[in-house]
Structures are given as C-alpha cells and as structure tokens.
PLY file of the C-alpha trace (Angstrom):
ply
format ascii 1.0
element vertex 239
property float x
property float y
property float z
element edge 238
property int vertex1
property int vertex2
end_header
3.02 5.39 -25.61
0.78 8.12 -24.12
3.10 10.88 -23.51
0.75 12.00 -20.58
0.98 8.55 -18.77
1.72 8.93 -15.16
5.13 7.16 -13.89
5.02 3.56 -12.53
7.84 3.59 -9.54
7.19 0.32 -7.82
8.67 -1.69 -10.48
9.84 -4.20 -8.60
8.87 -7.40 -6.59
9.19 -6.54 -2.83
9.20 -9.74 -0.38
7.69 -9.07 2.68
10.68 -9.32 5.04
12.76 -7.02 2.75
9.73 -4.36 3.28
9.81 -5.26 7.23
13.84 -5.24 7.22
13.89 -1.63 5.88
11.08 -0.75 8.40
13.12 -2.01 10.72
16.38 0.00 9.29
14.39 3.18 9.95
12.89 2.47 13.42
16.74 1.43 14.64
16.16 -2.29 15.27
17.96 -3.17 12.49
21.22 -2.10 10.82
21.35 -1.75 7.04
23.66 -4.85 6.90
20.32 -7.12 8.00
18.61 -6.09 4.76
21.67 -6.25 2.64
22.21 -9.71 4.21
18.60 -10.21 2.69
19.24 -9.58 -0.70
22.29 -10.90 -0.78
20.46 -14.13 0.12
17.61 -13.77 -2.80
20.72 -13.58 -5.22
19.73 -10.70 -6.78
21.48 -9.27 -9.86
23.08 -5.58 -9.62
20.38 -4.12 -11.79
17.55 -5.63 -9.96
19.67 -5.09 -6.69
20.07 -1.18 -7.35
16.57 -1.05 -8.59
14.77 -2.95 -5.45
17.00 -0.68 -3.27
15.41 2.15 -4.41
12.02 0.94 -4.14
13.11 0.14 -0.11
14.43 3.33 0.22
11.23 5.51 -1.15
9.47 3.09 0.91
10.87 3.44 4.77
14.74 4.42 4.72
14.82 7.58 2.21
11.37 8.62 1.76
9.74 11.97 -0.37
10.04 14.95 2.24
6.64 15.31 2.36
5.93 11.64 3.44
8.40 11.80 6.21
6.39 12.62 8.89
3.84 10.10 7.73
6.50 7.24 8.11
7.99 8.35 11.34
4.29 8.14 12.67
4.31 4.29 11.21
7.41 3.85 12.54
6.45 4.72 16.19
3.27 2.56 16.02
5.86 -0.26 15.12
7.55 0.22 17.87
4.74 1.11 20.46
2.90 -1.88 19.28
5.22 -4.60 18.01
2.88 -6.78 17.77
0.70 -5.08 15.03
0.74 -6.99 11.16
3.92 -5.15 10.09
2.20 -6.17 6.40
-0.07 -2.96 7.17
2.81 -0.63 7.91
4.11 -1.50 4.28
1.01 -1.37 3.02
0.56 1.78 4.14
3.38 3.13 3.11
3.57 1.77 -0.43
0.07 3.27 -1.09
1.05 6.61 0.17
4.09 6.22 -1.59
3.82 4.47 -4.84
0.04 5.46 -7.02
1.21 2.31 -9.55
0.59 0.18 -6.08
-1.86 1.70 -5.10
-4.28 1.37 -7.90
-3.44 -2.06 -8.74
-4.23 -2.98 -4.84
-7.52 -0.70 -5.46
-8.41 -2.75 -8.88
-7.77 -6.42 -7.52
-9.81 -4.76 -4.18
-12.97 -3.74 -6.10
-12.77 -6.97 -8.84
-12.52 -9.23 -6.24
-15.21 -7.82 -4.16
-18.17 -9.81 -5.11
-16.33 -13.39 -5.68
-13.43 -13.06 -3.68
-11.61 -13.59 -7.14
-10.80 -11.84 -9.82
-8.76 -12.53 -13.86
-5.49 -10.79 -13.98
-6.18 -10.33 -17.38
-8.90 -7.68 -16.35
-6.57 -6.36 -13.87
-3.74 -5.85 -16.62
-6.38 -4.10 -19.05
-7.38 -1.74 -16.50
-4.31 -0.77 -15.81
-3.27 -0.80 -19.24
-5.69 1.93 -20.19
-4.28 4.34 -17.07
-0.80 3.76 -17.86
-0.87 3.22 -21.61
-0.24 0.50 -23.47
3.90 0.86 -22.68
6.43 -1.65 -22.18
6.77 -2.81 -18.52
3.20 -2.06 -17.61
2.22 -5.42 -17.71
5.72 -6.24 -16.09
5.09 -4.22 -13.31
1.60 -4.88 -12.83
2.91 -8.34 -12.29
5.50 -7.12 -10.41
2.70 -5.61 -7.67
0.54 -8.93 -7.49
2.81 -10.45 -6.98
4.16 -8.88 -3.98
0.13 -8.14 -2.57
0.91 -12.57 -2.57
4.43 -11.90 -0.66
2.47 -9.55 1.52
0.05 -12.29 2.71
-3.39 -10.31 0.81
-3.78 -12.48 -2.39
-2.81 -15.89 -3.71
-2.45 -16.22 -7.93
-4.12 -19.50 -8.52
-4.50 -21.15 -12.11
-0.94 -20.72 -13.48
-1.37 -16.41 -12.05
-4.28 -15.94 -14.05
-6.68 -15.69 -11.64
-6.16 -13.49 -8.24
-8.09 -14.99 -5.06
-7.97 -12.51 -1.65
-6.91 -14.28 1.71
-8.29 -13.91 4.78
-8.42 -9.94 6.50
-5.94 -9.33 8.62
-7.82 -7.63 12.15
-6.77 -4.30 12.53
-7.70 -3.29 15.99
-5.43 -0.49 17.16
-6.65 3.09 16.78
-3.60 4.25 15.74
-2.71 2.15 12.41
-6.39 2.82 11.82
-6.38 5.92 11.34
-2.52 5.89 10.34
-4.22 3.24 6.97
-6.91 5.46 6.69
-4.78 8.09 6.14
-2.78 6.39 3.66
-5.74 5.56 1.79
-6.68 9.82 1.33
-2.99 10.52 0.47
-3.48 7.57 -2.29
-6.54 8.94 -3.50
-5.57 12.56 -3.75
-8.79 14.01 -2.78
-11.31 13.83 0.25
-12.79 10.44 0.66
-16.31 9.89 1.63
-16.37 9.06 5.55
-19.34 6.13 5.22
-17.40 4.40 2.50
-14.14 4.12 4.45
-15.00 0.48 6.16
-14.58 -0.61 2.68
-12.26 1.23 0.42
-11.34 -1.35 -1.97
-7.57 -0.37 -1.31
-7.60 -1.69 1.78
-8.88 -4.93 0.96
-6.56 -7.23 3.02
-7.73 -5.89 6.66
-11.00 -5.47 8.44
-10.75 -2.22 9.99
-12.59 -3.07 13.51
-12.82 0.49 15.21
-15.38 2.83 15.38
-14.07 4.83 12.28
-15.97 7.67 12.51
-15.05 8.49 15.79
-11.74 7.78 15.30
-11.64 10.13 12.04
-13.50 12.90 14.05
-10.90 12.98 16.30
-7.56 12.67 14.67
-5.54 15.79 13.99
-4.87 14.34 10.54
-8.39 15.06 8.76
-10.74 17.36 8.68
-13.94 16.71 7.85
-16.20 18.27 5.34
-19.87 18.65 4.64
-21.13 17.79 0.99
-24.82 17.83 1.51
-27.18 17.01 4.28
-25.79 13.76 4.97
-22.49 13.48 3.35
-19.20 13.59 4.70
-15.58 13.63 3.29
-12.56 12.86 5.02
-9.47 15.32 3.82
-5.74 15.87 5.44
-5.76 18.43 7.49
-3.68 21.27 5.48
-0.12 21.60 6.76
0 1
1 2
2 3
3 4
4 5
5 6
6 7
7 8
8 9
9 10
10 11
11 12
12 13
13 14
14 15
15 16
16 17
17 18
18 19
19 20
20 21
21 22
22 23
23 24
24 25
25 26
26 27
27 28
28 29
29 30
30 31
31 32
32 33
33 34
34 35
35 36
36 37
37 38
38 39
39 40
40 41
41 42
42 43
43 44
44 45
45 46
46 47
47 48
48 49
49 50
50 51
51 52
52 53
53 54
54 55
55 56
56 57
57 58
58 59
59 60
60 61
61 62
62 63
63 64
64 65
65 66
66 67
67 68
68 69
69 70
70 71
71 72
72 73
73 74
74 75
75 76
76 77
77 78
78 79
79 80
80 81
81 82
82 83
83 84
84 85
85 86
86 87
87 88
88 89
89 90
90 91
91 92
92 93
93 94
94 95
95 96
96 97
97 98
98 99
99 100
100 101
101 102
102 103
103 104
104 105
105 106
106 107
107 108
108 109
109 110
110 111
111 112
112 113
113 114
114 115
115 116
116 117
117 118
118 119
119 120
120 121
121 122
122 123
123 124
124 125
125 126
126 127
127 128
128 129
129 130
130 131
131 132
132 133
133 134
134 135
135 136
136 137
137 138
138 139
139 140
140 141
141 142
142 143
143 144
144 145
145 146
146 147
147 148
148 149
149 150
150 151
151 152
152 153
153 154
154 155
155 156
156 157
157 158
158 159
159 160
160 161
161 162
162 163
163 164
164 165
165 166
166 167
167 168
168 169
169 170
170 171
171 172
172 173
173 174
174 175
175 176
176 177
177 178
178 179
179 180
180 181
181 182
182 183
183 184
184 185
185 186
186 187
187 188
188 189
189 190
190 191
191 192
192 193
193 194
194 195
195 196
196 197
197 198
198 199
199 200
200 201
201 202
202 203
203 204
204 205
205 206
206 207
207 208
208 209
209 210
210 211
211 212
212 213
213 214
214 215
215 216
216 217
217 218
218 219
219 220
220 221
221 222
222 223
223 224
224 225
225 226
226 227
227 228
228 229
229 230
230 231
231 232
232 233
233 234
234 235
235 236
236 237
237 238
C-alpha cells in the first residue's frame, strides 16, 4: 500500500433519493425520519447503515466547515428553483466534497468522451495507480459507478464491464451554473482554464447552456486570471 495514497471517503453506494432526502433534511422540507424511513426500507445492515450515514452527512446534513457556505448556496437554489435536476445539487456537492468521486466521475467523463463508452477495467487501473493498489479501491471505485448509474449519468452494460453515458441533463439556470462550475474548481484544487469549462470531463452528465463566460465574469465566487495573451483561469475568489 502506498503510504502516501490520498483517502477514499465515498465508500459507499448512494441511491439517488437518499442523496435528495438528505438535501431535503438540510433545506427543512424533510425531517430526518424521511431518510431514515429510506434506509430502513433498502434493509441496510448497521455497518453499511452507520457508514452510508456518514457519507449523507459529509454530503448535505453535516458538512466540512469550509463547504458550508457552498451547500447552503445549493440549498437555496433548491428551494428557489424546485424544479432544477436535484441529481446536479448532489453532484455538486459530492465533487466538492468527496476527490475519490470526483476523479472517478472525471475518468469515466474523459474515457467516455469520444465513444460515449468506456471499460471499467481502464477506469479501475486508473484509479488504481492514484490510490494504490489497496484493498477497497476497486470496491469503492465500484461503489461510485455505480451510484453515477443511481444518479441517472451512466448505465453499466455487459455484466458492469463496460460504462455507457446517458443523455445530458439541460442545465439552464445561472445559478447552479455557476454553483457546478464552482464545484468543479473546488474539485480540481487549482484555477481551471475558462475556455475549457463547457466541457470539463467532470461534469459529463449536463450540458451547461449559459453563456459561461459571462456568467463566470460576473460571479463573486471567481476571479479570473490572465496566463498569457489569450488565456484565462477561473479561481475562487480568496475568502
């Protein structure tokens, strides 16, 4: 095991409506009996029960101080706009929170690009050789693909060997635009370039349809930074 490996965290499968439930939880539509009521229903063991609880609660109800601002913001946009994919929210919000998710959304993003496919096995080695060669890497790996499937982004075809993407979800509010762009630099941990942002293989599943440089030139969240004569990154804005 490489001793240097960075920690996996999203370890567990995460159905859609037990993302949306805790989403819920935190924007006070929902009481925390709902998503209990939830899991009690997918028969969970108390080891997988504890352990997908605290997934959920890094996620929306009990999340890292410095993301908390980040999901009240999602949280608001839920409620402003109910009618808005609440997939992206989560999506969102496991990138920002979770790297494991991230990158294995970012690998089965830029394999599938071409073909709209992509082997597990190539997503496994990849993340094999970030993570090391450990027990439960492949576990969890699994563990993310499959909930991208629960998530509506990706169906495993041929047994789960193969990975196929689904339709984009249209993204057309402002806000979660900039709100998943967002979650995209906080993934990445360092500015992103602004003319690759309409397709940042993390955000695969949705076609971002706003003017995103317009939008990113005027959100408090970035700043934006000259590397060149005609490239520009996106950063957060410091504090």
């Amino acid at each position: 095991m490489n001793a240097s490996a960075p920690k996996i965290g999203f370890d567990r499968f995460i159905q859609l409506d037990w993302a949306a439930a805790a989403l819920n939880v935190r924007a006070g539509v929902a009481e925390l009996d709902d998503l209990n009521a939830l899991l009690d229903t997918a028969g969970l063991g108390v080891a997988a029960r504890k352990k997908t609880r605290t997934v959920l609660n890094r996620l929306w109800l009990e999340p890292r101080a410095e993301l908390v601002d980040y999901a009240d913001r999602g949280v608001a946009i839920h409620k402003a706009q109910p009618g808005i994919p609440v997939a992206a929210l989560c999506w969102g919000m496991a990138m920002a929170t979770y790297p494991f998710f991230g990158k294995v959304a970012e690998l089965v993003g830029r394999l599938s690009a071409i073909q709209g496919d992509c082997a597990s096995a190539e997503v496994h080695r990849r993340m094999s050789e970030i993570y090391g060669e450990r027990e439960g890497t492949r576990r969890m790996t699994n563990m993310v693909i499959q909930s991208l499937a629960s998530w509506g982004a990706v169906e495993r075809i041929e047994k789960g060997r193969r990975v196929t993407r689904l339709p984009q979800e249209r993204i057309d509010s402002d806000a979660l635009t900039v709100w998943l762009i967002e979650a995209a630099v906080r993934y990445a941990r360092k500015p992103v370039p602004a003319a690759g942002l309409q397709s940042l293989p993390v955000l695969f599943p949705f076609n971002l349809m706003r003017p995103l440089a317009y939008l990113v030139s005027n959100s408090p969240s970035f700043n934006l930074r000259s590397e060149g004569p005609s490239n520009q990154l996106v950063a957060l804005r410091e504090g």
